[in-house]
C-alpha positions in Angstrom: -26.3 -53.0 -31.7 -24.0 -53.8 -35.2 -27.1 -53.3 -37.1 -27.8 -49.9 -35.7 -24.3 -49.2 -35.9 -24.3 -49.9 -39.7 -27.0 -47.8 -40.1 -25.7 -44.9 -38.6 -22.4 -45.1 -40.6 -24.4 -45.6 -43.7 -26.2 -42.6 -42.6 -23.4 -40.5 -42.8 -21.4 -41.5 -45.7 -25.1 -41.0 -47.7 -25.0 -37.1 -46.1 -21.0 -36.6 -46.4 -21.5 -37.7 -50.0 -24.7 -35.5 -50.7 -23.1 -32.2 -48.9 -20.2 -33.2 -51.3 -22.2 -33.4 -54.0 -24.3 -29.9 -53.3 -20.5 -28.2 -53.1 -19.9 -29.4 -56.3 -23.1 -28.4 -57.9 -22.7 -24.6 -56.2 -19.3 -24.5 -57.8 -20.3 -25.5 -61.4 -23.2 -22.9 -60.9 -20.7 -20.2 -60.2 -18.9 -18.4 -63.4 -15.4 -19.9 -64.2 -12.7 -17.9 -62.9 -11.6 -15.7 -65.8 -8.2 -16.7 -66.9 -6.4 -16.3 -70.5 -4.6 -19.2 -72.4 -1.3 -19.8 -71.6 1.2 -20.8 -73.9 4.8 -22.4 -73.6 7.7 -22.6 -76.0 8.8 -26.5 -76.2 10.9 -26.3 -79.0 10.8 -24.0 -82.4 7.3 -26.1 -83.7 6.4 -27.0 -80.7 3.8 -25.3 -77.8 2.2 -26.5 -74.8 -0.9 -24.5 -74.3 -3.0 -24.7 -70.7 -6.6 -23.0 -71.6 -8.3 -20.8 -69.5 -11.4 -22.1 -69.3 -12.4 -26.1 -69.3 -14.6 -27.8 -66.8 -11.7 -28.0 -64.4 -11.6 -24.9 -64.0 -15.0 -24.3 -62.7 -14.1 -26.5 -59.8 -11.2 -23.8 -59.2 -8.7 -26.3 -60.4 -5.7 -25.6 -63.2 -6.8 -26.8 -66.8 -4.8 -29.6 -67.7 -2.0 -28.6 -70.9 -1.6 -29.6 -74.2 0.9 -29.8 -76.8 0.0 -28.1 -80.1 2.6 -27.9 -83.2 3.0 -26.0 -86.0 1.2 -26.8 -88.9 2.9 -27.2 -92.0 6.2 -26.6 -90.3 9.7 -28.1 -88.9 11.8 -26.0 -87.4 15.3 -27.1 -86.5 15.4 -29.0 -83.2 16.4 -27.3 -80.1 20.0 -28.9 -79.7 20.5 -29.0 -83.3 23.4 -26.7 -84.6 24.6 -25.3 -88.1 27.0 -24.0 -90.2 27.0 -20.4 -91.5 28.8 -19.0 -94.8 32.0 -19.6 -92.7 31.8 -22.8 -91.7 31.3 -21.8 -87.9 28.6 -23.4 -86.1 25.9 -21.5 -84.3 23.1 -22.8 -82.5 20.2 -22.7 -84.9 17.8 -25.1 -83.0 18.4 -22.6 -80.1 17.7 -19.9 -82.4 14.3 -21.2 -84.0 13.0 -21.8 -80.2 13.8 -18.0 -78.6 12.3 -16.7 -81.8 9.1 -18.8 -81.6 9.2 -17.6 -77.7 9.6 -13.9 -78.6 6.2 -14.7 -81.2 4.4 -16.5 -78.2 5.2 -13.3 -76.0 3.4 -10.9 -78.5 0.3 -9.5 -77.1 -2.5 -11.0 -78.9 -0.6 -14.2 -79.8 -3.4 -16.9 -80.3 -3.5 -20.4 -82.0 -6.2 -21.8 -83.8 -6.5 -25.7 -83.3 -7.1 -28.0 -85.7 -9.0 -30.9 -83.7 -9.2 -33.4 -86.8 -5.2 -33.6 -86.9 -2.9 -35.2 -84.6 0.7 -36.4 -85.2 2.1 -39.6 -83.8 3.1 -38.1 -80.7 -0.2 -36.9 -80.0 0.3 -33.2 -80.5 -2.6 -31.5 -82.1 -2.1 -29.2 -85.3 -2.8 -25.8 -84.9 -2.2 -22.5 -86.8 -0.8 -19.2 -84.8 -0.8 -15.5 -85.1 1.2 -12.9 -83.6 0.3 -9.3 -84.2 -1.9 -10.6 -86.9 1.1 -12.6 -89.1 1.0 -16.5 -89.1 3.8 -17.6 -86.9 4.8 -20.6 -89.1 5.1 -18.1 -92.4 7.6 -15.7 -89.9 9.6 -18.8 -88.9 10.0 -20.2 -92.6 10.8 -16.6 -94.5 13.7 -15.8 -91.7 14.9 -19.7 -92.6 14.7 -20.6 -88.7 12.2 -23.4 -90.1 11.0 -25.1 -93.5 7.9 -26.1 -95.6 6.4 -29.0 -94.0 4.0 -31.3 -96.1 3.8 -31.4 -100.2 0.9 -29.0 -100.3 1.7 -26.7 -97.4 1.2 -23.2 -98.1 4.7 -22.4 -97.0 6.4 -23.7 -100.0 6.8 -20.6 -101.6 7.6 -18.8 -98.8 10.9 -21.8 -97.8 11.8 -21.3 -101.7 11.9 -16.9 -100.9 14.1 -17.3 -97.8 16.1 -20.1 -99.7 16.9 -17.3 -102.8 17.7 -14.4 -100.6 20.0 -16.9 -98.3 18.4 -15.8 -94.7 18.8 -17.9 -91.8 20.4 -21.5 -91.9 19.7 -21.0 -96.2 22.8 -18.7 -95.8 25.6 -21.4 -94.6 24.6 -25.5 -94.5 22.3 -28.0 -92.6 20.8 -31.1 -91.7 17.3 -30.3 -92.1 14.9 -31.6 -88.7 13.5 -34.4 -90.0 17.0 -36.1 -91.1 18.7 -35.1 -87.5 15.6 -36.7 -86.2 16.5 -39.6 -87.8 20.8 -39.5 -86.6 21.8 -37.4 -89.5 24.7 -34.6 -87.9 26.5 -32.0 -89.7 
């Protein structure tokens, strides 16, 4: 009696699994579900990105997120604060993020990822484009960021914004990668 028993549940875990098996094959037959890329603002250099298509999503499920940043750029973090010509604070951090969220929202916006570089926090290098402008070149001419890297192509952009005094150039401070570290203002 066990033995016919066994073979009877064997039976029918071997037909649960190959019925499971022919769902999944249908589904991965089917055309993925058409979806765009979404993108979210972390922090002024900073985007999480959930594709539209992946293998996931052929199953129906949600594409799993990654965070992308900025290539060549650091913009101020988003609790970081400075001074303008008058000495009064303003939130600049706050600033660089809403303006990198109002580039995101742009139809069109798009990021090109850069698969070879990754940062120490596992964040993937990628250069975007709103409206057909590099997003990391709109961020450093309105001083709401800086020149990242000795050979980065925004150097001469940072040293433009820096002359004509826009953004934080126009009052004082602590650039990101020194509040990073504990610097304040």
């Amino acid at each position: 009696m066990q033995a016919r028993t066994k073979r009877l549940v064997w039976r029918g875990g071997a037909g649960a699994i190959g019925v499971f098996a022919i769902a999944i094959a249908v589904l991965l037959m089917l055309p993925a579900p058409k979806r765009a890329d979404r993108y979210f603002v972390i922090d002024g250099d900073t985007i999480s990105v959930r594709p539209g298509k992946c293998l996931l999503s052929r199953l129906r499920l949600r594409c799993l997120s990654e965070r992308l940043r900025l290539f060549g750029v650091d913009a101020f973090e988003r609790t970081q604060t400075c001074r303008d010509a008058k000495g009064e604070a303003w939130a600049c951090g706050d600033v660089a993020t809403q303006r990198l969220q109002t580039l995101v929202s742009t139809p069109g916006f798009g990021c090109q990822v850069d698969p070879e570089f990754v940062d120490r926090h596992a964040r993937e290098f990628a250069v975007c484009t709103a409206k057909g402008e590099d997003v990391g070149a709109v961020l450093v001419s309105e001083g709401l960021a800086f020149a990242y890297g000795r050979r980065t192509r925004y150097v001469a952009i940072e040293e433009e914004a820096k002359a004509e005094h826009r953004g934080a150039w126009a009052g004082t401070f602590v650039r990101p990668q020194f509040y990073r570290s504990g610097a304040r203002s």
